[in-house]
C-alpha positions in Angstrom: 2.7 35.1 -57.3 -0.2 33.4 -56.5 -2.2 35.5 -54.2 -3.5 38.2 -56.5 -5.9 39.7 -54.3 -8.8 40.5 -51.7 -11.8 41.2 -52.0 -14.3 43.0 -49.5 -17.3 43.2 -48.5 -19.3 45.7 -45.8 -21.8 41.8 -45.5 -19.3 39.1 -45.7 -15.8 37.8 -44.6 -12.5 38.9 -47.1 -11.8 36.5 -50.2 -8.6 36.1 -51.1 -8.4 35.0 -54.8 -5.5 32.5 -55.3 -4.2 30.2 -58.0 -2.7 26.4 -58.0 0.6 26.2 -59.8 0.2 22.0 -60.0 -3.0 22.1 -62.0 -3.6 25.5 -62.6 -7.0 26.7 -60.9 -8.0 29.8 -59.9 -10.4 30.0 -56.7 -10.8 31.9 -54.1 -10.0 31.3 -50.4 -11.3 32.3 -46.7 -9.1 33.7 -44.3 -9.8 30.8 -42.8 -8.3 28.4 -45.4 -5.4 30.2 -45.5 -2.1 30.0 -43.2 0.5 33.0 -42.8 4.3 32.3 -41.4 6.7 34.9 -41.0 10.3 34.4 -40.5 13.2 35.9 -39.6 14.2 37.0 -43.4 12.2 36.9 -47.0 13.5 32.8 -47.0 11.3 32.5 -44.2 8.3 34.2 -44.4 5.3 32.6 -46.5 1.9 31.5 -47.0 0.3 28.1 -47.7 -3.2 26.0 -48.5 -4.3 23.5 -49.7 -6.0 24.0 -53.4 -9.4 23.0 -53.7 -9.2 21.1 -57.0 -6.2 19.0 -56.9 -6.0 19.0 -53.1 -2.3 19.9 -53.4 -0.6 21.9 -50.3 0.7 24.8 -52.1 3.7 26.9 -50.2 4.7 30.4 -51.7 6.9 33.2 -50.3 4.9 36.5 -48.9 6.6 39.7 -49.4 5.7 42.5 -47.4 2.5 43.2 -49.3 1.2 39.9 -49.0 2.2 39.8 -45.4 0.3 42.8 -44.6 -3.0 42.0 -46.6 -3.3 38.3 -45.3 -3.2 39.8 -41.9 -5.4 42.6 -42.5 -7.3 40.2 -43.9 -7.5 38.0 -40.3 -5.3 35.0 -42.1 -4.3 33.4 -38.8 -0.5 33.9 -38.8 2.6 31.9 -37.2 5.8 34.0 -35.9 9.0 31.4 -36.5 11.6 32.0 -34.0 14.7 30.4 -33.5 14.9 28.5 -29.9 17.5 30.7 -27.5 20.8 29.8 -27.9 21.0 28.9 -31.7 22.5 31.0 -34.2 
C-alpha cells in the first residue's frame, strides 16, 4: 500500500504521505492532490495522483481504512454508480 499515512496539524491542512511504485519516491500529498473513488465492491473503490517525481498517475485500491482517512482528510471523493437499468 502506498498511502501510509496523515499527518495533522492544529496550523495547517492534512498531509498524506504516499509513495510511487514506478520510481519509488516517497512525498507527501495535499488533500488536494489527491482523488478518492468509491465503488460498488473492493474492485471498485480506490485512490489516485499523480507522483511528483516521475509525473506518473498512480491508481491503488482503498480499503475501508483508507477510504475513511482520505475523507476525513477532505480528499475530494467520486461515488461510481451504475446508470439505472444495468446490471
Amino acid at each position: 500500500m502506498s498511502l501510509m499515512s496523515s499527518v495533522t496539524s492544529a496550523q495547517g491542512p492534512v498531509v498524506f504521505t504516499a509513495g510511487c511504485p514506478d520510481c519509488r519516491a516517497r512525498f507527501e500529498l495535499s488533500a488536494e492532490a489527491l482523488r478518492l473513488a468509491i465503488g460498488a465492491s473492493h474492485r471498485t473503490t480506490f485512490y489516485s495522483f499523480t507522483c511528483p517525481e516521475c509525473g506518473t498517475s498512480v491508481r491503488k485500491p482503498a480499503g475501508e481504512r483508507i477510504v475513511e482517512m482520505l475523507t476525513v482528510g477532505g480528499v475530494r471523493t467520486l461515488r461510481l454508480t451504475r446508470p439505472a437499468g444495468t446490471v
